[in-house]
C-alpha positions as CSV (number, residue, x, y, z in Angstrom):
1,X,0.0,0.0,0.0
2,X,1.6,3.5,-1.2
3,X,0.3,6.2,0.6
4,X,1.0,9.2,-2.4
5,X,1.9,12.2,-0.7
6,X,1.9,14.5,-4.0
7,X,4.0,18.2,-2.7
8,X,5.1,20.5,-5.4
9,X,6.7,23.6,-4.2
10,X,8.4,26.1,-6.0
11,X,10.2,29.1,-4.6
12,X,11.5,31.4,-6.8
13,X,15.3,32.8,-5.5
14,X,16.7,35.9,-6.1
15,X,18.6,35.1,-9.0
16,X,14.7,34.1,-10.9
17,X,15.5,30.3,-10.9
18,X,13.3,27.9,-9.3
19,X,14.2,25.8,-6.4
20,X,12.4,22.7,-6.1
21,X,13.8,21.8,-2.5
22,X,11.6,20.9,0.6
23,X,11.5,22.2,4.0
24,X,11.2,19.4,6.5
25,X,8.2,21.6,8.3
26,X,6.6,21.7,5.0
27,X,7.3,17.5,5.1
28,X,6.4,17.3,8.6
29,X,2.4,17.4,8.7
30,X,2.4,14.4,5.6
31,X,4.1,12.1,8.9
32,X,2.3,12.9,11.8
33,X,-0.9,11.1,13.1
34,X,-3.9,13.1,13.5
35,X,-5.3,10.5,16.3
36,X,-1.8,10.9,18.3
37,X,-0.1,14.3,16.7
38,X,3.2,11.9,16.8
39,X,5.2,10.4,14.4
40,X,3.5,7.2,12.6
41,X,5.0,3.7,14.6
42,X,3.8,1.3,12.1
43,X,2.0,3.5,9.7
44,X,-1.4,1.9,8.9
45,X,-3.7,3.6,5.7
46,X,-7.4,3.0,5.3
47,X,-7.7,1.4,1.6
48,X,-11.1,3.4,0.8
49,X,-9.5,7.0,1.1
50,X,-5.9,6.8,1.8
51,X,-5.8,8.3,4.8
52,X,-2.7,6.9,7.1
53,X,-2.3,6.7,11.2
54,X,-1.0,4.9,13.5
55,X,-1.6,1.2,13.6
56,X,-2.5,1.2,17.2
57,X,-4.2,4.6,16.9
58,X,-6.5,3.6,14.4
59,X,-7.4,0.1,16.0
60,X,-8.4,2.0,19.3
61,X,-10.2,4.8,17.2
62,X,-12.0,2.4,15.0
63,X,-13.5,0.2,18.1
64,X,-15.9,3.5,18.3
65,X,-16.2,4.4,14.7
66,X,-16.6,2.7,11.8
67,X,-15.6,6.0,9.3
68,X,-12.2,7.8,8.6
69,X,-10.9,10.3,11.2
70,X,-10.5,12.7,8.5
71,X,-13.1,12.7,5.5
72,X,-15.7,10.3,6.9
73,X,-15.5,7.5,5.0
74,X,-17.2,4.6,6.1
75,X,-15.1,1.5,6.8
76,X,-15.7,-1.9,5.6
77,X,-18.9,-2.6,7.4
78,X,-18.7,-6.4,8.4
79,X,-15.0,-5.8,9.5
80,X,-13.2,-2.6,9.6
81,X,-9.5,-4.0,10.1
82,X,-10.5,-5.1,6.7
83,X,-10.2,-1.5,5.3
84,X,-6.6,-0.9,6.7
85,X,-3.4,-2.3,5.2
86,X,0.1,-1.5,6.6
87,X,1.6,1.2,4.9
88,X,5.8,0.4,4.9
89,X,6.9,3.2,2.4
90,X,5.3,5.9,4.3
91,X,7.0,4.2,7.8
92,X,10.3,4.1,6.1
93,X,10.0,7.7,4.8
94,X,9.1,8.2,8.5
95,X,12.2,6.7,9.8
96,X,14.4,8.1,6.9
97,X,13.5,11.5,7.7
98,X,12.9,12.2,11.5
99,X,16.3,11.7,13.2
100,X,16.1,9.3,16.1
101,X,12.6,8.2,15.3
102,X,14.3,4.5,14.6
103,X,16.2,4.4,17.7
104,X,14.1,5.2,20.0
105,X,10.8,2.8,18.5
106,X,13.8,0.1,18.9
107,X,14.5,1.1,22.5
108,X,11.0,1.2,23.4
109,X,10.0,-2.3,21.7
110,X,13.1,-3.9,23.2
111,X,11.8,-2.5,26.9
112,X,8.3,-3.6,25.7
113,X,9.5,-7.1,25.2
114,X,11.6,-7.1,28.1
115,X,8.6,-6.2,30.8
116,X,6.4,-8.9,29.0
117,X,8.8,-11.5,28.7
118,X,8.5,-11.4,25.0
119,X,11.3,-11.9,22.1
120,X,12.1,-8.4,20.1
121,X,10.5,-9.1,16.2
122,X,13.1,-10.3,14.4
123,X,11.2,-8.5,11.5
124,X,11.8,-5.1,13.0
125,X,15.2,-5.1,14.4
126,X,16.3,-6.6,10.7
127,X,15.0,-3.4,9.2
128,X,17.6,-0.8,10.7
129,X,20.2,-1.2,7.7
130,X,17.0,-0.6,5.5
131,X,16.7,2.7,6.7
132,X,20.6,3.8,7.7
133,X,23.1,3.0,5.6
134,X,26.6,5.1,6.6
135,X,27.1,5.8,3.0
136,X,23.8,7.7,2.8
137,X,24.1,11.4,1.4
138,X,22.1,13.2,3.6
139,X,21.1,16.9,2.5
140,X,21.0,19.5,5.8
141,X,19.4,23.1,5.1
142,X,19.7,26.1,7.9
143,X,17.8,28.7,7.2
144,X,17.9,32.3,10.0
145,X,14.8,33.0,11.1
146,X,14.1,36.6,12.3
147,X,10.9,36.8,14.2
148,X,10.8,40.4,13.6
């Protein structure tokens, strides 16, 4: 499942050219869930509109509604976990992009496991070279900001 997250911004610099680049603030709102305000941890989309949460945020939410958080689409009616598929391109844009986000899901699975006597998922802790790679170019932007 591909959650398209269409963003085409064009700023126009001094010297007339056009500068396709990103902010990250202007990224930020496409990763956050709107049940939780946080980053997505295991980014679930509902297959009738597209719409993407958090899994465990959108479980809880859909035990009291049976429609979309957001546009009100109704869910599959005989079984709403029907209507939501994981979505692992948006998660791993997630992780990609928010430093630490990784880490820290890792740490707080790893202590999630430990309290409940549970093994770590192989599945996730085999996914970190996925997402970091030391070779990665990574593009940094600082931008002064007067709040004048």
């Amino acid at each position: 499942m591909v959650n398209t997250i269409t963003i085409l911004k064009y700023k126009m610099r001094p010297s007339g050219r056009n500068d396709n680049k990103l902010m990250v603030r202007e990224i930020n709102p496409h990763l956050l869930c709107v049940l939780c305000r946080g980053y997505f941890v295991e980014a679930t989309s509902i297959v009738e509109c597209l719409h993407s949460f958090c899994k465990s945020c959108i479980v809880k939410y859909i035990k009291t509604s049976r429609f979309c958080p957001i546009c009100d689409v109704q869910l599959n009616r005989q079984d709403p976990l029907l209507s939501l598929k994981p979505d692992k391109i948006l998660q791993r844009i997630c992780y990609k992009i928010v430093p630490g986000l990784y880490k820290s899901e890792k740490l707080r699975r790893k202590d999630f496991s430990l309290r409940h006597n549970e093994a770590v998922s192989s599945e996730f802790s085999a996914t970190y070279n996925q997402y970091f790679s030391y070779e990665d170019n990574i593009s940094i932007s600082l931008e002064y900001y007067d709040n004048k």
